[in-house]
C-alpha positions in Angstrom: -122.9 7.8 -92.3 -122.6 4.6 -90.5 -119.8 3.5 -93.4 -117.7 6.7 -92.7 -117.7 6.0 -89.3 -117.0 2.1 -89.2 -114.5 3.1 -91.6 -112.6 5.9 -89.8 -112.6 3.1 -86.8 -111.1 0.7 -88.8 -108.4 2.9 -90.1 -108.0 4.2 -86.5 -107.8 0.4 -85.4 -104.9 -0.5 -88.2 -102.8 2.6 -87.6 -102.8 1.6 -83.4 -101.8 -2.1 -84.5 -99.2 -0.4 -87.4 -97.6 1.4 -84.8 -97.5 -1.2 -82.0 -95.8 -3.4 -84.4 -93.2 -0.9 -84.9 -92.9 -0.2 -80.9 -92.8 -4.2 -81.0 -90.2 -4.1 -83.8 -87.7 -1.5 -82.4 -87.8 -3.2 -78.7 -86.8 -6.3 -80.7 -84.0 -4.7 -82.2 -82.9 -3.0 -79.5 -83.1 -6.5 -76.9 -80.9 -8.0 -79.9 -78.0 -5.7 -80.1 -77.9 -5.7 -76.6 -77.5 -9.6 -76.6 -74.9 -9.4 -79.7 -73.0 -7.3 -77.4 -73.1 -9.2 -74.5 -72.3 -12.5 -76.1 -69.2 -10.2 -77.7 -67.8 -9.6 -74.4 -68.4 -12.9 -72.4 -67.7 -15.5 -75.7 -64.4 -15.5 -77.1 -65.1 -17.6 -80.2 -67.9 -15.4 -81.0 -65.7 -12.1 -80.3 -62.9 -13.8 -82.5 -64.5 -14.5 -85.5 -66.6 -10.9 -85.2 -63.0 -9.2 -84.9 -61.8 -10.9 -88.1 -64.5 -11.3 -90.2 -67.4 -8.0 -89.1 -65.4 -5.3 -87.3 -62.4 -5.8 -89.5 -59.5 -5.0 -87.2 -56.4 -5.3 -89.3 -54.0 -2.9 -90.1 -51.3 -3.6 -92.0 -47.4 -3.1 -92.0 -47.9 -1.0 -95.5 -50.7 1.1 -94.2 -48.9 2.6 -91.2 -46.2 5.7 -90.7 -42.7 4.5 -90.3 -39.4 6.1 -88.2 -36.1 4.9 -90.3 -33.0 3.9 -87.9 -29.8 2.9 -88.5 -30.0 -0.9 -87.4 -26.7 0.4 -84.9 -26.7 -2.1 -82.1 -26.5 0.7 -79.5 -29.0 2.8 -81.2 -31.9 2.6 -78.6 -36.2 2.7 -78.6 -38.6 3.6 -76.0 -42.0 4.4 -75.7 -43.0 7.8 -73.5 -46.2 9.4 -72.6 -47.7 10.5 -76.8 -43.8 9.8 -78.3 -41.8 7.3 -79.8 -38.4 8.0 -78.5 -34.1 7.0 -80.1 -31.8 7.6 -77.6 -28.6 7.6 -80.0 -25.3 8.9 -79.9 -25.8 11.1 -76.5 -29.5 12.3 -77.7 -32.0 11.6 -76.5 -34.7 12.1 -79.7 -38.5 12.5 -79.6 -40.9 11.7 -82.3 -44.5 11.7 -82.5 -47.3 9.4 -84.0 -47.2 11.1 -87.4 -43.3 10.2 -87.4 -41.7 13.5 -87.2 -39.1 14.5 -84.9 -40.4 16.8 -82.7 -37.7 17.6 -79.9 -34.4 16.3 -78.5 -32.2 16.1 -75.4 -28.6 15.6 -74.6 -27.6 13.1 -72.1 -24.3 12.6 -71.1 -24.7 8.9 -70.6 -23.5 6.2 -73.2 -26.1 3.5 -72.6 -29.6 4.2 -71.1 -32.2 2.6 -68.4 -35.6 4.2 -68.6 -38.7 4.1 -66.5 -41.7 6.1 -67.5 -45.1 6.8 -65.1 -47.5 9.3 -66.6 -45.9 12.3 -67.8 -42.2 12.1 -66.2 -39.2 9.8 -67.7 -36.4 8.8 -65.7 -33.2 7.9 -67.4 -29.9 6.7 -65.9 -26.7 5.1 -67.4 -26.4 1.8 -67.1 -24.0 0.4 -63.8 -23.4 4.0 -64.3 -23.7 7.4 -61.6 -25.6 10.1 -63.5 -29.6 9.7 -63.8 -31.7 12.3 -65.1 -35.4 13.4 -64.9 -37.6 14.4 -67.3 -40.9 15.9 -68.1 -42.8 16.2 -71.7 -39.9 17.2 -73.8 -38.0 19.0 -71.3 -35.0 18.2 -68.7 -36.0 19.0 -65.1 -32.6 18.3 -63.5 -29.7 15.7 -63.5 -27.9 14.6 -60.8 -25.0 11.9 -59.9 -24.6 9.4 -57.0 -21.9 7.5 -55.6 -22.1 3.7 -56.6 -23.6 1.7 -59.6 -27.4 2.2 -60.4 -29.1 -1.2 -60.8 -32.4 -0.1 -61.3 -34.3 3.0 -61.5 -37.9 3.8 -61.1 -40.5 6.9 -61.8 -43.5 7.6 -60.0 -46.8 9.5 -61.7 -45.8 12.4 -59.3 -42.3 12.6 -60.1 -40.6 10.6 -57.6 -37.4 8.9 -58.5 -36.5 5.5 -57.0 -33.4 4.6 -57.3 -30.8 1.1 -56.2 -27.5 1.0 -56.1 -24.7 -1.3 -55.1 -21.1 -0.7 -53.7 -18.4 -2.2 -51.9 -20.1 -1.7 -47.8 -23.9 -3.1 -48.5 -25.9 -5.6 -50.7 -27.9 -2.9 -51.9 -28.6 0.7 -51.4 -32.3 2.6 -51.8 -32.2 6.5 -52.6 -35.7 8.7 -53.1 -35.2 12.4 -55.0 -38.6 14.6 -55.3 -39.2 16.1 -58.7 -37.4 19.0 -57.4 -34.0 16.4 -57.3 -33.7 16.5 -53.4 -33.1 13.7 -51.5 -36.0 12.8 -49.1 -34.9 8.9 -48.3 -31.9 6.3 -48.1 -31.8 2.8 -46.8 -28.5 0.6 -46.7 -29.1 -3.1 -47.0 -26.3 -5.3 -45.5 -27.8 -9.0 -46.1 -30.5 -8.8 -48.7 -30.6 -7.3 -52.5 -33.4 -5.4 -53.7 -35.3 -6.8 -56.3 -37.4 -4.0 -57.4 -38.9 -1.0 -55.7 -42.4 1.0 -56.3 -43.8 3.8 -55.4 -47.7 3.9 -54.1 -49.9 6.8 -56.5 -49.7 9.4 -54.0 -46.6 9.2 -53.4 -47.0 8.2 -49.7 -45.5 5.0 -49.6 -41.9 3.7 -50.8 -42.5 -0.4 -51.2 -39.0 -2.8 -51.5 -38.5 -6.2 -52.5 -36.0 -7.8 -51.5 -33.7 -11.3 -51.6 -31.6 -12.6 -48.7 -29.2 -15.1 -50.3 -26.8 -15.3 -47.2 -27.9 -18.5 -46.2 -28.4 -21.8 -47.7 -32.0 -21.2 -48.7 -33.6 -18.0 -50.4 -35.5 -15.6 -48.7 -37.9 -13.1 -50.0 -39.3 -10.2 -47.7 -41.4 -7.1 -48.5 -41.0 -3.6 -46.9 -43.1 -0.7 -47.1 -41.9 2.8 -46.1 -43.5 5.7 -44.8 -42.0 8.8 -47.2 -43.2 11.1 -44.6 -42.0 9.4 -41.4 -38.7 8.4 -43.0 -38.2 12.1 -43.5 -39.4 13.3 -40.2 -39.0 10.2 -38.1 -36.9 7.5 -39.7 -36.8 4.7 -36.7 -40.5 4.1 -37.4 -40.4 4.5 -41.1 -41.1 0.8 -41.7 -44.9 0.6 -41.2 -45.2 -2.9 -42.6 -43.0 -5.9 -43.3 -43.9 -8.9 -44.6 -41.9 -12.4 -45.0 -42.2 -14.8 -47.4 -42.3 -18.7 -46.6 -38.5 -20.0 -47.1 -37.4 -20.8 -50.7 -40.3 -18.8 -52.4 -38.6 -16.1 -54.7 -40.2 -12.5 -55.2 -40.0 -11.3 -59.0 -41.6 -8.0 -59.2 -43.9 -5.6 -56.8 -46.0 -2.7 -58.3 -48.4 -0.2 -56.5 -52.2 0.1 -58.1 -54.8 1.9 -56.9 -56.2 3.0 -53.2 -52.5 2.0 -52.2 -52.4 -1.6 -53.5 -49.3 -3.6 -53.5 -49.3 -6.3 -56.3 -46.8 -9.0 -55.6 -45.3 -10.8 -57.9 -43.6 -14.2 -56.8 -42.5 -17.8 -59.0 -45.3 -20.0 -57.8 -48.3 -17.2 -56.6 -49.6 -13.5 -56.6 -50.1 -11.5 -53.8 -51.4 -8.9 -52.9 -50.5 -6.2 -49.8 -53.7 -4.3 -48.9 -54.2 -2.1 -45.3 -50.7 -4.3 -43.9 -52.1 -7.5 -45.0 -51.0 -10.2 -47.3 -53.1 -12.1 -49.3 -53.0 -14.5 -51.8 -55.0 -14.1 -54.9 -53.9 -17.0 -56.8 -51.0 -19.8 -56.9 -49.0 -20.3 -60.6 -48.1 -24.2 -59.8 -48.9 -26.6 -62.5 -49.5 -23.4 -65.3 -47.5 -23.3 -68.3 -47.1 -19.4 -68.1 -45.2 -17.8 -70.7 -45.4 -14.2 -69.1 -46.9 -12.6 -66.5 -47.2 -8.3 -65.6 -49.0 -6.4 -62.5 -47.7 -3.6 -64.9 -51.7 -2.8 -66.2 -54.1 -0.2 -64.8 -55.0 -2.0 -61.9 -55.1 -5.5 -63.1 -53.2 -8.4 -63.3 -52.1 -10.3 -67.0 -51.0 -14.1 -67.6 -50.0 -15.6 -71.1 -50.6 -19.4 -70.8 -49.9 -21.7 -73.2 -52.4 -24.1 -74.6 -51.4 -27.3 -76.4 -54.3 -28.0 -79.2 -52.7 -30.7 -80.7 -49.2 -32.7 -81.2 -47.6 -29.6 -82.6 -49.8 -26.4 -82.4 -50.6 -24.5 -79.5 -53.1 -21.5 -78.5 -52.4 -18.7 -76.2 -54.8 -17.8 -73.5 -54.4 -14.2 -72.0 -56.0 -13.8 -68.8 -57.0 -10.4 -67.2 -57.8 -10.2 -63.8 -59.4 -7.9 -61.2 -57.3 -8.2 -57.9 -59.9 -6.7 -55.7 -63.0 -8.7 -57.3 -61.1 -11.3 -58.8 -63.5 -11.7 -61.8 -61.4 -12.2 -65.1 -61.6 -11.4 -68.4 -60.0 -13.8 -71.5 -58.7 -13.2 -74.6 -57.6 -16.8 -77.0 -55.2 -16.6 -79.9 -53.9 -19.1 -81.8 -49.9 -19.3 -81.9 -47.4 -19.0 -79.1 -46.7 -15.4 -77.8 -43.2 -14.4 -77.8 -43.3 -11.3 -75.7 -45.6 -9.0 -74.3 -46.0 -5.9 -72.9 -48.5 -3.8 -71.0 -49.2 0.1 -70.2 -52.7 1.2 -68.8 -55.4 -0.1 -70.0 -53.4 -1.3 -73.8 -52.2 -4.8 -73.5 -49.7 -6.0 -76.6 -48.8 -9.6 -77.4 -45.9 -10.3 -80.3 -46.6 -13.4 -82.0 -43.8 -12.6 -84.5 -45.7 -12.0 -87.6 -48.6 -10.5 -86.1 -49.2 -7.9 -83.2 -52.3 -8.1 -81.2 -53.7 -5.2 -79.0 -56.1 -5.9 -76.2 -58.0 -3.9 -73.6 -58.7 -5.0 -70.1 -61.8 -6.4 -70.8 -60.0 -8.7 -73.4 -61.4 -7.4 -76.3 -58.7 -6.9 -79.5 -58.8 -2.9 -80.1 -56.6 -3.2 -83.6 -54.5 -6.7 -85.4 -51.3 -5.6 -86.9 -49.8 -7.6 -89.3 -46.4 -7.7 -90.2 -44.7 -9.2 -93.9 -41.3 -9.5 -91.7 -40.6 -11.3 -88.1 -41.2 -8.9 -85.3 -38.2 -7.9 -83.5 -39.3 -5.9 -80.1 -42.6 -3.6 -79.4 -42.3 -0.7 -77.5 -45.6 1.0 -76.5 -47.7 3.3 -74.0 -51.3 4.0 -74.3 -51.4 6.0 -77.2 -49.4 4.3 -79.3 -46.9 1.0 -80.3 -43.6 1.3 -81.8 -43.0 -2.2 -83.8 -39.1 -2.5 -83.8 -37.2 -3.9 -87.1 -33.4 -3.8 -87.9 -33.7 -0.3 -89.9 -37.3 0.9 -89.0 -40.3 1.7 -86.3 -43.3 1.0 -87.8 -46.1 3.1 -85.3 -49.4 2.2 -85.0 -51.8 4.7 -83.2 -54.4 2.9 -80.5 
């Protein structure tokens, strides 16, 4: 009796230590893919050679759907919402990720500017008077102006920006609703508007602009009240800020909680409750772009010489509110780049790199042939050649 019972102890005593090692075991396995992941997302190297040699994140030119074009120098590509679109020959055609053409407009325009937020497209001729809007795959309205259309912007709630030049003033600001009205107009006698944005609700109307009257440049910031300039226009300006003498503005773009991201050649700024602050000056950085055109961030290409004739490029995400920063190294020099939402895409010619905001490469396309342009949105990339769109889905 006193065998059985030593033995059932025993046995008792193994399986507690059997499945403590197991406890032991899984709590080890667990603590190391949580440290695999963390050193994934905070060492490049690491993240690099996991990309290329673990997760496998190439796709091919071969292994993706294709759109054939005609290699016509006026034929036209743009990239809209979950569509790859041609505007040729007056249409305006849509396709979708598998390829096919699945709508089309006519526009009576002969060469097109577009600007996309959300789900709206805005499309004007260029130097031209007519501008359209337009939602999914359908026309909302069209409309013509007096003057030439320099630029033309969409917000994500349909508002239409638009600046135009003619013989009286330097530069001329028009606002339509998604309904086509008319809601605001500025006339600027001494400065040009650089670029214009729109804040997310669709409060604000922001305006960069150039005075080149004098002997020196100068760059000033206005932001507009939509409502006020509608119901009160002598106090529509509710903010105004001007930039130290000779310091040039390049590009303004509205983020979150009513953010202004300010773009100039040596520094970005930032506009935030009516005040300016700089997050960070560009002197002494070989940049080789720059966009405030991300969800809410702000990307730099620099370039990185590793030797007498080779050079890395170091992408560099950052937070404007926190100002923490994410990095993303390749080797090779960029050649263009572009940005929607959270999808970052860098053209190094033969290869095509897609990033997130954290810096972390979502696919690697590789191409047998140079690169010619990319055109993209968060769904998807259209890789431009002479007679083809090669599109890779993200």
């Amino acid at each position: 009796m006193k065998d059985f019972w030593a033995e059932e102890l025993q046995n008792q005593r193994k399986g507690k230590l059997k499945k403590l090692a197991l406890f032991i075991g899984f709590i080890a396995i667990i603590l190391l893919i949580i440290i695999l992941i963390m050193v994934y997302m905070y060492n490049s190297k690491f993240r690099r050679w996991c990309d290329d040699n673990v997760l496998k994140k190439e796709v091919r030119e071969e292994n993706t759907r294709y759109i054939e074009i005609d290699g016509d120098e006026n034929t036209q590509m743009y990239a809209y919402d979950k569509y790859i679109c041609i505007f040729r020959k007056k249409t305006l055609e849509f396709y979708n990720k598998m390829g096919n053409q699945v709508g089309k407009i006519e526009l009576d325009i002969n060469k097109a500017v577009f600007a996309t937020a959300g789900k709206y497209m805005a499309i004007c001729e260029e130097q031209g008077q007519k501008f359209y809007l337009i939602n999914g795959k359908e026309k909302l309205y069209e409309n013509s102006i007096e003057g030439n259309i320099n630029q033309i912007n969409v917000s994500e709630g349909g508002y239409i920006s638009i600046v135009l030049s003619n013989s009286s003033y330097k530069s001329i600001v028009d606002v339509y609703n998604k309904s086509g009205e008319k809601i605001f107009k500025t006339n600027l006698v001494t400065s040009r508007v650089t670029d214009v944005s729109i804040s997310k609700d669709s409060q604000y109307l922001a305006m960069a602009e150039i005075d080149i009257s004098g002997m020196l440049i100068k760059s000033s910031i206005q932001i507009v009240s939509m409502e006020l300039a509608r119901t009160n226009p002598e106090e529509a300006i509710v903010y105004k800020h001007e930039a130290p003498t000779g310091k040039l503005i390049i590009n303004i773009e509205y983020q979150k909680n009513n953010n202004l991201i300010c773009m100039y050649d040596d520094s970005i700024e930032m506009i935030r409750n009516n005040q300016n602050k700089e997050l960070f000056t560009l002197k002494n950085k070989k940049i080789s772009f720059m966009t405030v055109n991300s969800r809410d961030r702000i990307t730099i290409l620099e370039e990185i010489s590793t030797g007498e004739y080779t050079s890395d490029t170091k992408s560099t995400i950052i937070n404007p509110i926190t100002l923490k920063t994410r990095e993303y190294i390749a080797k090779g020099v960029a050649k263009k780049m572009r940005a929607r939402g959270n999808r970052i895409a860098i053209n190094f010619g033969l290869e095509l790199h897609i990033i997130d905001l954290n810096g972390i490469v979502i696919k690697k396309y590789i191409s047998e042939t140079e690169i010619s342009d990319i055109v993209m949105t968060e769904n998807l990339v259209g890789i431009i050649y002479r007679n083809k769109i090669q599109i890779l889905n993200i």
